[in-house]
C-alpha positions in Angstrom: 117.2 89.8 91.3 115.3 87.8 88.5 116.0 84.5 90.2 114.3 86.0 94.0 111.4 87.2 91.5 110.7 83.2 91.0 108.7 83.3 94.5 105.8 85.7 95.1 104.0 85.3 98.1 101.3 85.9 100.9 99.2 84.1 103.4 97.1 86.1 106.3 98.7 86.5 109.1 99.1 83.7 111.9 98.9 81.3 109.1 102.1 78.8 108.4 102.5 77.3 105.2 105.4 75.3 103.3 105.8 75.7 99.3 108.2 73.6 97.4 108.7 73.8 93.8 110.9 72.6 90.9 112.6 75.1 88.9 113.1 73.9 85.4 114.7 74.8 82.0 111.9 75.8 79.4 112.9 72.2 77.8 111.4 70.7 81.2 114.8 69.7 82.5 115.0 70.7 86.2 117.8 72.7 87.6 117.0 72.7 91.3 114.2 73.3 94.0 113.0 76.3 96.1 111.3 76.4 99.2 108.7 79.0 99.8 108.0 79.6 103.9 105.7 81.6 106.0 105.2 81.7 109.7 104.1 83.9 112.7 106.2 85.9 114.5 107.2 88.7 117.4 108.7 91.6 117.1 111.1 92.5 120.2 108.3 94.3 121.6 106.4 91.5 121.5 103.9 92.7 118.9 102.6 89.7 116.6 104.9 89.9 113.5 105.2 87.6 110.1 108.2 86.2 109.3 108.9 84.9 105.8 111.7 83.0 104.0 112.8 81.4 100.8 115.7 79.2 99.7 116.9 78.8 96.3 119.1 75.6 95.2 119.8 75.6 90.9 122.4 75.3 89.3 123.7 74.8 85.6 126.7 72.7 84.6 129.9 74.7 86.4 127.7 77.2 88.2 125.7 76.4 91.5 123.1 79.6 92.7 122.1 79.0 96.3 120.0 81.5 97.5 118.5 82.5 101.1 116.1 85.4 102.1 114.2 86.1 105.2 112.0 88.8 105.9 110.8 89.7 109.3 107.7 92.2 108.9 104.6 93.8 110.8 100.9 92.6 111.1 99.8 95.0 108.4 102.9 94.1 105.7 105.8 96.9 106.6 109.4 95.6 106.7 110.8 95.3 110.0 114.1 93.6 108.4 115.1 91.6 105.7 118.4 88.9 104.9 119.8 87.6 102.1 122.8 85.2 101.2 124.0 84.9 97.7 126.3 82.3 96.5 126.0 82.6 92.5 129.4 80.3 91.8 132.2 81.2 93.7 131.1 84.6 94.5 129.6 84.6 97.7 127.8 87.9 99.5 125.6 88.1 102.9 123.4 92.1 103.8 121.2 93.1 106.1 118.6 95.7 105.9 116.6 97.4 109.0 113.5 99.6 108.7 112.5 102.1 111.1 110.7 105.3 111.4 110.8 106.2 107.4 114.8 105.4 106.9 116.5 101.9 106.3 119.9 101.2 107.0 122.0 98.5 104.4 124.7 97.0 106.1 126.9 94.5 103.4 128.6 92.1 106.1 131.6 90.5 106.0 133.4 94.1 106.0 131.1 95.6 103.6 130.3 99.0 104.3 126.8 100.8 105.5 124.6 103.2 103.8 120.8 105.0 105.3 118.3 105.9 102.8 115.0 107.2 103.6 111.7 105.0 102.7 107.7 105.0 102.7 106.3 105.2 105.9 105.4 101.5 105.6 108.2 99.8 103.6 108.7 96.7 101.9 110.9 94.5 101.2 111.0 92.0 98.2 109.5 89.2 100.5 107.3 91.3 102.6 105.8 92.7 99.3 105.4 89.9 97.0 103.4 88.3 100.3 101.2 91.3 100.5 100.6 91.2 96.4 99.1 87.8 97.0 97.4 89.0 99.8 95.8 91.7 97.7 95.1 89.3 95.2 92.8 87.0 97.3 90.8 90.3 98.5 90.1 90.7 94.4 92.3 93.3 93.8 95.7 93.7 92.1 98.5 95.5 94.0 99.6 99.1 93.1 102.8 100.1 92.2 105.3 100.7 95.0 108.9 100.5 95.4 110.4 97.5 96.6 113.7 97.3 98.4 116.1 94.7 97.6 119.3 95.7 99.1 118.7 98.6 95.9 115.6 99.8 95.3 113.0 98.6 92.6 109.7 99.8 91.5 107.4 96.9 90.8 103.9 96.6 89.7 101.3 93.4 88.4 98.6 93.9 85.5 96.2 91.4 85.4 95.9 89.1 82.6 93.1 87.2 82.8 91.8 83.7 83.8 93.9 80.7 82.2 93.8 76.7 82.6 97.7 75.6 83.1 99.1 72.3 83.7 100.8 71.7 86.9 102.6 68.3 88.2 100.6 66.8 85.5 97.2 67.9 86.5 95.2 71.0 85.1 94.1 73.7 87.3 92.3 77.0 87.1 94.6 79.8 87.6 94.6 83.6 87.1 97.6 85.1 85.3 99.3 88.3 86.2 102.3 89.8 84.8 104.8 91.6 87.3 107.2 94.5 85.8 110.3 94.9 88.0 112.4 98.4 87.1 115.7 98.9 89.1 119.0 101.5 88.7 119.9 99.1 86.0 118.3 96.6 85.0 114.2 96.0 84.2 112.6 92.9 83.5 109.1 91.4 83.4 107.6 87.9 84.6 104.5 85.5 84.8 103.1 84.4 87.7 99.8 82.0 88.0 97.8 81.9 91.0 95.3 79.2 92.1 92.1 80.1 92.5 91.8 79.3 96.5 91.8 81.0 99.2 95.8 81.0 99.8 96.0 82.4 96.6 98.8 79.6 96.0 101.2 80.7 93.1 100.8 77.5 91.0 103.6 78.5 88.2 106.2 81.5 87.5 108.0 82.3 84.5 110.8 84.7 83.7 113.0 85.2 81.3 117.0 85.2 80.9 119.3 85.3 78.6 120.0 81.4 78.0 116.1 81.1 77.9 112.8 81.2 80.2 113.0 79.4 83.6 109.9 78.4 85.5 109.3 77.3 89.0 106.4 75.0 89.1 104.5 73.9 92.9 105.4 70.4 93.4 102.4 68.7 94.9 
C-alpha cells in the first residue's frame, strides 16, 4: 500500500500525460523507476471515460517489487474499475475490482475467491482518487476525506502544509507541500507529496516512510 502511495495524480479530463520518476533511497541511491500515466477513455456505453495507470519497478538486493495498477473511471472521477498486479519477491498476486450502482465486487484471480461490499455513490479507487486530489488541488482547494478502495478499504485525507522551494533533478522549483494520512484495517501511515505550481498540478517529489528508512520518488525531467 505505501509503495502505490508513491504516485498521486490528476490531469483534466481528455488530457494525456506521461510521468517518470526515480525512486531513491534517502542516501540518494536509486532503487528503480515508476511511470505515472493518464489518458482518455470510453466506457462500454461509449461515454468519455479516463483511464489511468502506474507501473512500479524497485527493488533492493534479493527482493524485486514490480508493481502495475490501472484504473478505468468516469468524466466526473467515480471508479468504473480498477487492476493491480503485485510481484513483491516471489510472491506474486493479480485482483480485479468493479463499481456499479453503490456496491463493488473484488475478485482475487488466479482462483482467489470473490467478495461484494457496498460503496459511495461515486467511488474511488486509489488511482481514480489520488487523480482527483490533484485535480482539487489545481482548483485551490485540498481534498476532503473519503474512503479509498484498494482491494481493502482506506480512509485518506491531505492537510496542507504550506509553500516550499525543493530541489528537483538538480534544479529548484516552487512547490506546495501537502501531507496525506492513509488509515486502513491494519496498518496507517502518513506521506509528503510536493506539487508544482502549474497548471497540471505536477507532483514534483513524494516521500514516505518504511521501516529500512524514507523512500522518495522524484520527477525525472
Amino acid at each position: 500500500m505505501k509503495l502505490f502511495f508513491f504516485c498521486l495524480l490528476t490531469l483534466p479530463l481528455a488530457a494525456q500525460e506521461s510521468l517518470r520518476y526515480s525512486i531513491n533511497w534517502a542516501s540518494g541511491l536509486s532503487l528503480g523507476e515508476a511511470t505515472l500515466s493518464s489518458a482518455p477513455a470510453k466506457r462500454s456505453d461509449g461515454q468519455a471515460a479516463m483511464q489511468f495507470s502506474m507501473r512500479l519497478d524497485a527493488s533492493i538486493p534479493g527482493f524485486a517489487v514490480v508493481d502495475e495498477f490501472k484504473s478505468l473511471a468516469s468524466a466526473n472521477y467515480c471508479s468504473i474499475e480498477f487492476n493491480k498486479s503485485l510481484m513483491h519477491g516471489k510472491r506474486k498476486s493479480k485482483e480485479t475490482v468493479e463499481f456499479a450502482k453503490g456496491e463493488a465486487t473484488r475478485k482475487t484471480l488466479d482462483g482467489g475467491g470473490k467478495t461484494t461490499f457496498s460503496t459511495p455513490s461515486c467511488p474511488k479507487d486509489a488511482l481514480t482518487f489520488l487523480q482527483y486530489a490533484r485535480q482539487q488541488i489545481a482548483l485551490g482547494k485540498v481534498p476532503a476525506s473519503e474512503p479509498v478502495n484498494f482491494g481493502a478499504t482506506y480512509q485518506v485525507r491531505f492537510d496542507y502544509a504550506g509553500e516550499q522551494k525543493i530541489k528537483v533533478s538538480d534544479a529548484m522549483a516552487q512547490a506546495d507541500r501537502l501531507i496525506g494520512f492513509v488509515k486502513g484495517p491494519k496498518s496507517e501511515f502518513t506521506f509528503e507529496i510536493f506539487f508544482a505550481r502549474d497548471a497540471q498540478r505536477t507532483p514534483l517529489l513524494i516521500k514516505v516512510p518504511f521501516t529500512l528508512g524514507t523512500f522518495s520518488m522524484e520527477l525525472v525531467r
